[in-house]
C-alpha positions, 0 to 999 in steps of 0.5 A: 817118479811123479810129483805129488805136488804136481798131483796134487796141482792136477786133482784141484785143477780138474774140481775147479774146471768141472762146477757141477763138481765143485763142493765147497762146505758141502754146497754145489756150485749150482747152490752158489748161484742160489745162495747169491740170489738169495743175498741180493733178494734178501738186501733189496727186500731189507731195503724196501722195507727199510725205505717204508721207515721213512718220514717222507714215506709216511707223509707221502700220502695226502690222508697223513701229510693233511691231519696227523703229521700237522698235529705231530710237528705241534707235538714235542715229538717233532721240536723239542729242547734237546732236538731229538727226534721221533719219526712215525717209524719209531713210534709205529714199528717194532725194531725188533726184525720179525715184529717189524715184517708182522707190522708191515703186513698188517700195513698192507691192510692200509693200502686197501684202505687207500684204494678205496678211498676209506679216509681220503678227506678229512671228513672221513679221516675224522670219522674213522679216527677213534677206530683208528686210534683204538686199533694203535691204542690196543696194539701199545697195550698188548705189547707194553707200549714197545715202541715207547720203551726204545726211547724211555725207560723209567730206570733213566727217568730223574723222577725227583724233577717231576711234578708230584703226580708224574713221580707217582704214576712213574712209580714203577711198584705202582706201575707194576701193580696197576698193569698200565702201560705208557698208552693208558696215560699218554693217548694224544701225545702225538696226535690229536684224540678223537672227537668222540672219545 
C-alpha cells in the first residue's frame, strides 16, 4: 500500500529537480530568469533617470551652472522664508511616469546641442535664449503649467493676503475664462527674460 503523502512528496520532488518543468502561474522557469532581468533593467534604468533629477546633475555642465542656475539662486525658488526648495527637476520635468520619460527623450536633443557646442559661451547662450525660453514657455502653456501646479494651487492660496491685482488675476472664474495659465503671467521667475523679449 503506498503513501499518498509519499506520492505526493515524490510528484513535487521530480517538478522541482527538472526546471524546464518547473510552472509557476504559468510562467516556465526560463521566464523567471526573464522576468528578473527585466526587474534589474527596470530599477537601473529608474535609477538612471532618477539620478538626471538632480540639482548637481543639472549644474554639471558649465552652459547652466554659469547662467540660469546663478539667476535661480537670486530667485525665491532657491532662498526663501519658508526654506522650500524648487529644483530644475521640479520645474522641468513631469512627475507623472510616461510624461517624465517623454520629457527626457526630448532632453536627449540637448545633448546634441552640447556636442556641438550650440551655446557653450554666454555670448551664444545669450543668443539662443528667447528660442530657449519660448520653447519651455510653449511646453508650460500646452500642459497648464503642470510642473507649476505640483507646488501651487489657487484652491490653497489665502488670496485675501494679496495685493489687490494678484487677488484679481488669482480669480480662478477669471482664470477659467481667460484661458491663461501660470507662465502667461509669471515668465522670469526663475530666470532672467531674454533681451530681446
Amino acid at each position: 500500500m503506498n503513501n499518498p503523502i509519499k506520492q505526493r512528496e515524490s510528484k513535487l520532488q521530480k517538478i522541482w529537480n527538472k526546471p524546464r518543468r518547473w510552472w509557476l502561474l504559468g510562467i516556465p522557469a526560463g521566464g523567471f530568469a526573464m522576468f528578473f532581468a527585466g526587474i534589474i533593467f527596470w530599477g537601473g534604468f529608474n535609477t538612471a533617470m532618477e539620478a538626471t533629477n538632480t540639482l548637481e546633475f543639472c549644474i554639471s555642465c558649465h552652459e547652466m551652472r554659469d547662467t540660469v542656475y546663478q539667476e535661480y539662486k537670486q530667485t525665491i525658488h532657491y532662498k526663501n522664508t519658508s526654506g522650500v526648495r524648487a529644483i530644475c527637476s521640479d520645474c522641468h520635468v513631469p512627475k507623472s511616469w510616461g510624461a517624465k520619460v517623454l520629457r527626457k527623450i526630448y532632453a536627449s536633443n540637448e545633448l546634441y546641442h552640447k556636442v556641438l557646442g550650440t551655446i557653450d559661451t554666454p555670448e551664444k547662450f545669450e543668443t539662443h535664449r528667447l528660442k530657449m525660453a519660448e520653447s519651455v514657455w510653449a511646453t508650460m502653456r500646452s500642459n497648464d503649467s503642470r510642473e507649476c501646479r505640483n507646488c501651487h494651487n489657487y484652491e490653497f492660496m489665502d488670496r485675501e493676503l494679496q495685493d489687490r491685482s494678484a487677488k484679481k488675476k488669482h480669480d480662478p472664474e477669471r482664470l477659467a475664462k481667460s484661458g491663461k495659465t501660470c507662465i502667461d503671467c509669471h515668465q522670469g521667475i526663475a530666470h532672467n527674460l531674454p533681451e530681446d523679449y
